[in-house]
C-alpha positions as CSV (number, residue, x, y, z in Angstrom):
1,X,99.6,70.6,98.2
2,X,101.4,73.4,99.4
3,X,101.8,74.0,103.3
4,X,99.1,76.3,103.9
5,X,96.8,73.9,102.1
6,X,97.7,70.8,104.4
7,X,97.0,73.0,107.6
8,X,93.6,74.2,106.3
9,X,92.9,70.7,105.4
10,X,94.4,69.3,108.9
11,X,92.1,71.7,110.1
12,X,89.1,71.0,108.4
13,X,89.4,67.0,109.0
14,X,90.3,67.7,112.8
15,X,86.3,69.7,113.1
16,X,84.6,66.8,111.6
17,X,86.2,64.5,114.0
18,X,85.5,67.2,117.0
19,X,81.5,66.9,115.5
20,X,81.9,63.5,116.1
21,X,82.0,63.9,119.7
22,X,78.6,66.0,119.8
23,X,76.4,63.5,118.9
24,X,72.7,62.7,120.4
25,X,71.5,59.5,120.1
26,X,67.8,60.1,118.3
27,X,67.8,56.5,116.8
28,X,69.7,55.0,113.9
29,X,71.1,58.2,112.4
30,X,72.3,60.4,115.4
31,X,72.4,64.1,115.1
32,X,76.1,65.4,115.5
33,X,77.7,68.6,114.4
34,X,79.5,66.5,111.4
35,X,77.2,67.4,108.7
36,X,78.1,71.6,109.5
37,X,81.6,70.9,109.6
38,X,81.9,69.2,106.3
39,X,80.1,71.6,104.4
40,X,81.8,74.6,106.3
41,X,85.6,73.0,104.8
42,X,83.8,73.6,101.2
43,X,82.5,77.0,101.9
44,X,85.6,78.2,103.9
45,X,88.3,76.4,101.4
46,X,86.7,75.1,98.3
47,X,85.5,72.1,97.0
48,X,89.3,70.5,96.4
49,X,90.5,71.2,100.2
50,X,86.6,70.2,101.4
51,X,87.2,66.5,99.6
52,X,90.7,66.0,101.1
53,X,90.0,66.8,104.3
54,X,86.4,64.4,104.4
55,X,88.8,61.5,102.9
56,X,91.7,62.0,105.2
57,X,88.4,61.8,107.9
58,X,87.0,58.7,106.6
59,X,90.5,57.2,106.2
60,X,90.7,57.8,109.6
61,X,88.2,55.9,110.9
62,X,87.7,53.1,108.1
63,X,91.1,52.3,109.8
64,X,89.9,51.5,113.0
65,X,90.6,55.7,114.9
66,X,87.8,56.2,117.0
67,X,86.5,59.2,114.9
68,X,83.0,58.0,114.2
69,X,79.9,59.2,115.4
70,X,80.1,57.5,119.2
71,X,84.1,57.5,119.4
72,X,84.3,54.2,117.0
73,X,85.8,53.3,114.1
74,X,86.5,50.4,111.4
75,X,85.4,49.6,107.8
76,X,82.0,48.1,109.8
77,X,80.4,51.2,110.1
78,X,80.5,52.3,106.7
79,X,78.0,49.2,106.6
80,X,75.6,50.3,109.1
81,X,72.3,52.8,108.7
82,X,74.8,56.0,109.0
83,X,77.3,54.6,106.4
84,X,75.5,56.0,103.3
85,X,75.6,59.7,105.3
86,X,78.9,59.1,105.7
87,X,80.1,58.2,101.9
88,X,77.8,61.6,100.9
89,X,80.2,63.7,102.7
90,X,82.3,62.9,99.9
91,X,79.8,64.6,97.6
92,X,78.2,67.3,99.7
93,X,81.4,69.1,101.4
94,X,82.7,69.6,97.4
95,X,79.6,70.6,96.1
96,X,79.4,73.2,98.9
97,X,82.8,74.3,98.0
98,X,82.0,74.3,94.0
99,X,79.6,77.4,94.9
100,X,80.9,79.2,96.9
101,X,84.6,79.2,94.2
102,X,81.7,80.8,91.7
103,X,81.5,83.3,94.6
104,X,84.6,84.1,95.0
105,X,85.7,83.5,91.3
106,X,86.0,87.2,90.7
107,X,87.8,88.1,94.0
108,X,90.2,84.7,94.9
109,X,92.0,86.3,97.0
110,X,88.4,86.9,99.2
111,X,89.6,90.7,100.3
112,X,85.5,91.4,100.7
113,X,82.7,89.5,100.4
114,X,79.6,91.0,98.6
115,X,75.7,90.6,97.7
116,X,77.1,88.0,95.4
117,X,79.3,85.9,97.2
118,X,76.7,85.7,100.2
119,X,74.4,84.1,97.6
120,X,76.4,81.6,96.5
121,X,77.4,80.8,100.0
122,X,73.6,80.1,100.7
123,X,73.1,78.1,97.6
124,X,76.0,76.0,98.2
125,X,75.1,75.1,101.9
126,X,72.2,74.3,101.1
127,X,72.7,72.4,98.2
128,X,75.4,70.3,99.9
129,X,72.6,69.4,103.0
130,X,69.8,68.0,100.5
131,X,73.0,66.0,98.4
132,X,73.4,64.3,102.1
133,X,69.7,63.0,102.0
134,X,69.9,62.0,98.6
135,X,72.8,59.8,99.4
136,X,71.9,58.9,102.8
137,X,68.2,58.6,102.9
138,X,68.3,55.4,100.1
139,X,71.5,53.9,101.7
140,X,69.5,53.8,105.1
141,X,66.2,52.3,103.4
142,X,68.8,49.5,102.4
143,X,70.7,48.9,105.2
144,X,67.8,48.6,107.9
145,X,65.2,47.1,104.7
146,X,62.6,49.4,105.7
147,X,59.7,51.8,103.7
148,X,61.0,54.9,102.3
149,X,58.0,56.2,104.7
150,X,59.5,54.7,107.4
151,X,63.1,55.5,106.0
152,X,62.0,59.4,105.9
153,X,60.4,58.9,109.6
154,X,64.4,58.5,111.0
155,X,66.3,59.6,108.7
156,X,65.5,63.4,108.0
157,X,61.7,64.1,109.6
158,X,63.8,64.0,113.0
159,X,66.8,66.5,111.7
160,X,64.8,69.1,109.5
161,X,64.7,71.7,112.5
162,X,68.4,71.0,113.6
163,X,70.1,71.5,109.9
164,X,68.2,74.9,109.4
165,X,69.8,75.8,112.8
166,X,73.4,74.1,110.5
167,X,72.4,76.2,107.7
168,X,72.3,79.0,109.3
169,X,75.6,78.8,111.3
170,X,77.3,77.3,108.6
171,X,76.1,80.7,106.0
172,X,77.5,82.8,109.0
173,X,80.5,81.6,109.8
174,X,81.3,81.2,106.2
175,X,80.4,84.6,105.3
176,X,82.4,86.0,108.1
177,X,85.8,83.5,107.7
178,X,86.0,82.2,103.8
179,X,87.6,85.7,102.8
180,X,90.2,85.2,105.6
181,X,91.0,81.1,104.6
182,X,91.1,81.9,101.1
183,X,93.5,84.6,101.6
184,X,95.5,82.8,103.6
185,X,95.6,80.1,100.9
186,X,95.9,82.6,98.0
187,X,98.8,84.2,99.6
188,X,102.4,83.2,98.1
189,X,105.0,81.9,100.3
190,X,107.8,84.2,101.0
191,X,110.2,82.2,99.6
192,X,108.3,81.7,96.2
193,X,108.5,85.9,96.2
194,X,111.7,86.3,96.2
195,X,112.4,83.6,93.4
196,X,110.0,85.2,91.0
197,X,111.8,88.0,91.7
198,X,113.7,90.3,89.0
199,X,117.4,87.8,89.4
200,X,114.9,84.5,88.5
């Protein structure tokens, strides 16, 4: 990784452990603003930065940082009803970040974002949320040996209304600041200019 790429991936991990902070208690699975971070890191950076930055989180708190949901940490709460959420990060935030880099395949340097890019924005974003439940939802059946009716009950019923309201933002704010972060990523270091220059 280049510098630029460690601060937008600094960056990214530093959100999801600011989402952390946010969260309401609504039973086993608590609504936090984790799940728009993680899939903003994709849309803003791509699917490679959007990985690093939900492992360096994870790290994090499988160490024992109080960067879990709550202001915990430790290996132990990968093993509770949240822990299979947790582990799709790993999956959603890159698959977010895999459509929106078809978006902005044609323009990498993201000077404008058009009809197309917007699309693929949405697509992603959305993709990335139902990957979470896919992951999550069975994980949570396991952990707390309940009914997958009962398993829906807490574990998405509850959140359908919030992540349309994650969507949303998340689409927006990636709309507006993925041309900027991808610039800023795009963009050779000075230094590298002036070696590819004609005496290199």
């Amino acid at each position: 990784m280049n510098l630029r790429r460690i601060i937008i991936t600094a960056l990214c991990a530093a959100l999801i452990v600011v989402g952390a902070y946010t969260a309401i208690p609504i039973g086993p699975v608590p609504v936090t603003l984790q799940t728009a971070f993680v899939l903003l890191a994709g849309i803003l950076a791509g699917k490679a930065i959007a990985l690093a930055s939900i492992a360096t989180y994870l790290v994090l708190g499988v160490v024992g940082l109080p960067v879990f949901s709550g202001g915990v940490g430790g290996f132990a709460h990968l093993a509770g009803p949240t822990g299979g959420f947790l582990i799709s990060w790993l999956v959603a935030g890159p698959l977010a970040g895999i459509f929106a880099d078809r978006g902005f395949r044609k323009d990498p340097a993201g000077e404008k974002t058009t009809t197309g890019q917007l699309a693929w924005i949405i697509a992603g974003t959305i993709t990335g949320t139902v990957a979470l439940y896919l992951l999550g939802l069975p994980y949570l059946k396991m952990i707390l040996r309940i009914s997958w009716e009962e398993a829906v009950a807490i574990g998405l019923l509850p959140f359908i209304a919030g992540d349309l309201i994650k969507i949303v933002s998340v689409v927006i704010l990636g709309n507006i600041f993925a041309p900027q972060v991808r610039q800023f990523l795009a963009a050779q270091p000075e230094g590298d200019a002036d070696e590819s220059g004609p005496g290199a």
